[in-house]
N, C-alpha and C positions, 0 to 999 in steps of 0.2 A: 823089433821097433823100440821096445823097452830095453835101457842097457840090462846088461847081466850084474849085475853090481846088487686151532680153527683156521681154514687150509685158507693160504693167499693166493691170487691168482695171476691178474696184471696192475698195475699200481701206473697205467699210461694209460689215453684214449686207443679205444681198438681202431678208429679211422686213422689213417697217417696213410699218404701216396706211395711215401719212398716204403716202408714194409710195416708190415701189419702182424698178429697174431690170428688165429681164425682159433674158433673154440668148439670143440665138436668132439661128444661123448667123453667130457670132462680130460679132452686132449690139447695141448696144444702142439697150434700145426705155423709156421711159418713160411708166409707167403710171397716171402721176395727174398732169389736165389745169387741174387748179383752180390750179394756178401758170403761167402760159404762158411756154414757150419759141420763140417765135415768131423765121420768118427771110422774108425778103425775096427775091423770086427776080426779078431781071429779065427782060425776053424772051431777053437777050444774051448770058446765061448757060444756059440751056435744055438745051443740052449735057452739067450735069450730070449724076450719078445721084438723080435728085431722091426715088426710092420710097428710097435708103438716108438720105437726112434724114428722110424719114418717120418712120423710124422713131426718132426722139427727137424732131421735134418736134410741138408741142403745133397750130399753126397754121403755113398756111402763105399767104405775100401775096404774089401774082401781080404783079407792077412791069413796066408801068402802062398805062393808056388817058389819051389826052391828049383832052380836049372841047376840042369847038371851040365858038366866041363864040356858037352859037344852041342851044347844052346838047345836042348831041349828043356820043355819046363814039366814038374812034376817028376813021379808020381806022390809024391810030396807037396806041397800039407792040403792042398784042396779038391772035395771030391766035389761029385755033380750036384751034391743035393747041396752043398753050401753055394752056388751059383744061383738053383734055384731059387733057394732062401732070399736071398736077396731080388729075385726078381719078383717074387711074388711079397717085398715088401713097396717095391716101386710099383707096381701094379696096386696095392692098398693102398699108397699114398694118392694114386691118380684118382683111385675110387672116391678115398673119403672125403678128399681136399682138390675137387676138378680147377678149384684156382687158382692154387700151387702149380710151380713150374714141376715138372717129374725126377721124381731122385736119380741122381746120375750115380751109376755104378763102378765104381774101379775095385779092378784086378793089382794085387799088390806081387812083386817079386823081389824073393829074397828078406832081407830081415836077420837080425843077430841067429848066429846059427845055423842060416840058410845062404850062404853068401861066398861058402870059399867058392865057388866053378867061374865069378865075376872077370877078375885078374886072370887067366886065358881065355873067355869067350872073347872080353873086349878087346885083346891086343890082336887078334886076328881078324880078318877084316873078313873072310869066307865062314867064322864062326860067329861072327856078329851080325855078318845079316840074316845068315839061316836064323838066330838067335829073333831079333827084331820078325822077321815072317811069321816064325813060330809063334809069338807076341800079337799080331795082326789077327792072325787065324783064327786064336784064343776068344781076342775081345769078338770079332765078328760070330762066333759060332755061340757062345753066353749069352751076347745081344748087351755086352758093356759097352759104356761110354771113352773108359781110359784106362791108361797102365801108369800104376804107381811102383817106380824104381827105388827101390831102398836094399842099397848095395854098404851092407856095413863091415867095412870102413875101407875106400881107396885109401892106399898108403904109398907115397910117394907121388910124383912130378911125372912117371910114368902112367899110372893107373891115373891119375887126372885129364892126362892129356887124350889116353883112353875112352876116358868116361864121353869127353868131348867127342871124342870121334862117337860113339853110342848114341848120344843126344841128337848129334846131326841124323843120323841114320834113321833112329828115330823120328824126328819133325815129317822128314822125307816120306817115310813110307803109312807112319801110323795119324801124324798131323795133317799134314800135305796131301794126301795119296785117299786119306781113309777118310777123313772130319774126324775123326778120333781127338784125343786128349794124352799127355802126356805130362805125368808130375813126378817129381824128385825126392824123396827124403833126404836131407842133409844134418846133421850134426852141427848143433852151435859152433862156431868158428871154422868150419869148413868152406871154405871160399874157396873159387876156383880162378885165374888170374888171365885166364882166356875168356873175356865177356862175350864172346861168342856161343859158350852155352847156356845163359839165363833168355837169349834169344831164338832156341831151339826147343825150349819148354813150355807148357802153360803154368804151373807151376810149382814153386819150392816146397815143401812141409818139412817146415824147421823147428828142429826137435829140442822144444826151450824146454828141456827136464833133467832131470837126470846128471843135473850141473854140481857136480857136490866137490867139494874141496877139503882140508884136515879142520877147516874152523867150522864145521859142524853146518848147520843151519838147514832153512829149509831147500827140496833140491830145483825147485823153479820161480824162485824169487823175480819180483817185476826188475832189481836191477841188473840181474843176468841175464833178462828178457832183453831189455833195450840196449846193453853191451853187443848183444849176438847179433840182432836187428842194426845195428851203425854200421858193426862189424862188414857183415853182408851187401851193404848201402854202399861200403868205401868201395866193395870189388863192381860196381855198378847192379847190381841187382837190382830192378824195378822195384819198389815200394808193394806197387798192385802185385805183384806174382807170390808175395812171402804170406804163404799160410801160419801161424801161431798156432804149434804144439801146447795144449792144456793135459796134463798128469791126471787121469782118475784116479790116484795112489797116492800112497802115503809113503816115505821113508825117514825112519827113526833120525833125529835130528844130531844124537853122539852116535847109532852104532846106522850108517846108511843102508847096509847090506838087507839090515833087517823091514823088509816089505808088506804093507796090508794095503788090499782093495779099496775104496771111497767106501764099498758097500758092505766090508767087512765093517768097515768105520761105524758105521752110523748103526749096523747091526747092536756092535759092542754098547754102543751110545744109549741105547734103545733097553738095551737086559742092562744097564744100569740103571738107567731111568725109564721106565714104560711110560712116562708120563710126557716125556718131553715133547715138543711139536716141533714141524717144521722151522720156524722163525728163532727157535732155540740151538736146532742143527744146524741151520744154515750161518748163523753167528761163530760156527767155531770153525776154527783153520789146523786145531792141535789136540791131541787124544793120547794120553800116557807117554808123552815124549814123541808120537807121530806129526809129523808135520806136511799138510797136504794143500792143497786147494778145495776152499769149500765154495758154494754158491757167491758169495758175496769176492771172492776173491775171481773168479770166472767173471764176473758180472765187470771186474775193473779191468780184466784182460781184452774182456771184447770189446768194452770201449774205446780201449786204447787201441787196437787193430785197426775200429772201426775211424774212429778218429785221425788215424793216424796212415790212412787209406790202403789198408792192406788188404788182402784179397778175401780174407778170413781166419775162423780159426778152426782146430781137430782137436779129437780129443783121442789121446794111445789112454785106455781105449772103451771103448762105449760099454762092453760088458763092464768092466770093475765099477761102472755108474749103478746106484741105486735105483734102481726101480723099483718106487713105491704107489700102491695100486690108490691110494686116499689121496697121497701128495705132489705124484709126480709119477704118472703110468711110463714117460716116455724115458725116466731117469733124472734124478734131483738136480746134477748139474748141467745135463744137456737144456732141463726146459731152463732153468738160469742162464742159461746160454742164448736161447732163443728170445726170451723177453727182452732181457737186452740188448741182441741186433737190434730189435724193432723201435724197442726206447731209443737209444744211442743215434739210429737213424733221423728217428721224427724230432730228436733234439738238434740234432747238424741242421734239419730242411728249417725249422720253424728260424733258424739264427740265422741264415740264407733269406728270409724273407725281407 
């Protein structure tokens, strides 16, 4: 999914109709699911405390099964107990938050690295549905919600038209057939030119990161945000289906290649200053030439998501978030994540009044 390349709390009223924050064992939980906060969890992160994301996000996507060339998935990268894991974080969310909707769970396939078997399963049409059944079986035997396709990178007008044939196939058997769910990762500027597949999906998670060019800078800038997002708009793409990619990662701003975690970040931040506080971390975007997304910078992306009525946003990916047990049990920029749905909401309703 990644290229290879004195504590505050809510600063808004906790009543609001359209979403709310609920507060419970110094957690915050969000309680209105019709804007998604979605995070990405790899096998290799697992280690986290995955039931305290739970409890702010909206979904969550299991990363990844890699299929092999005859549409089987596996036995590559997901074993049972990471299924588990996650079910028994959806189970903790129902528990400690009965008035949150239930976290929905997606199965991701494929992912950098995991991705060459795409380009023959799709072009065959006997290895595509076995492919897609195999996919059915999956989500109904885990007891998931949806399949997250992140096939990188179709190349060419073939493997497009492909894909297309996939996505129908898809709708058919896993949307249409099952109630299921089915979402996309796509790559900034990736449009497809047959609008017939933004209509076979629920939907996009567009991967505004990872955008970096020779003039340096940071590599998910809001105006490479809103280039990608037009971009996407002109091939007709619904507004509502486009999930907004947030980076937990930093990449050096002269050398890109060179990568740290949000949570290496704030560690570093931390053994230099032991004294700093939240409101002090959350004010910085840049760390020895790192340039990343901090709280305050998440906080202006979800507005503009929300604003700007998109379906939600993710985050590649929930591990590299800080979790701090005083500051932010569920992770420093997911709960910034979550306040602001709920802010950004009660701000649209009360201007509606």
């Amino acid at each position: 999914m990644m290229m290879m390349f004195p504590y505050r709390r809510l600063q808004f009223p906790i009543a609001c109709s359209l979403a709310l924050l609920l507060l419970l064992n110094g957690q915050v939980a969000l309680a209105n699911d019709d804007f998604v906060v979605a995070g990405y969890l790899p096998e290799y992160r697992s280690y986290i405390n995955v039931n305290n994301t739970a409890a702010v996000l909206t979904d969550l996507i299991v990363f990844s099964l890699q299929p092999d060339d005859q549409g089987n998935l596996g036995p590559c990268c997901l074993e049972p107990h990471h299924f588990a894991q996650a079910r028994e974080a959806r189970a903790y969310k129902q528990e400690q938050f009965p008035d949150a909707k239930p976290l929905k769970l997606w199965m991701s396939i494929g992912g950098a690295g995991r991705s060459a078997s795409f380009p023959k399963i799709v072009a065959d049409q006997a290895l595509r549905e076995k492919f897609v059944r195999n996919i059915k079986e999956k989500l109904l035997k885990e007891q998931f919600d949806g399949v997250d396709i992140d096939w990188e990178t179709p190349l060419g007008s073939d493997d497009d038209q492909n894909f297309v044939h996939l996505a129908r196939d898809l709708y058919k058997e896993i949307i249409h057939k099952s109630g299921l769910q089915v979402s996309v990762a796509l790559h900034p500027y990736h449009v497809f030119e047959n609008h017939n597949f933004y209509s076979h999906i629920t939907r996009i998670n567009l991967m505004t990161y990872d955008m970096v060019d020779g003039r340096g800078g940071h590599h998910a800038e809001m105006k490479g945000i809103t280039a990608s997002v037009m971009h996407l708009l002109k091939y007709k793409c619904p507004a509502d289906k486009i999930v907004l990619g947030i980076p937990a990662y930093a990449r050096h701003g002269r050398n890109p290649g060179q990568v740290k975690t949000y949570s290496e970040i704030v560690d570093a931040i931390l053994k230099t200053n032991p004294d700093a506080d939240l409101k002090s971390v959350a004010q910085r975007s840049e760390f020895k030439g790192y340039l990343y997304d901090g709280p305050n910078d998440v906080r202006r992306k979800v507005d503009m998501a929300v604003k700007d009525g998109h379906a939600g946003i993710f985050f590649w990916e929930i591990g590299q978030d800080k979790q701090h047990e005083e500051w932010a049990p569920s992770g420093i920029l997911l709960e910034a994540a979550g306040e602001q749905v709920a802010s950004s909401m009660a701000s649209m309703e009360s201007s509606e009044l």
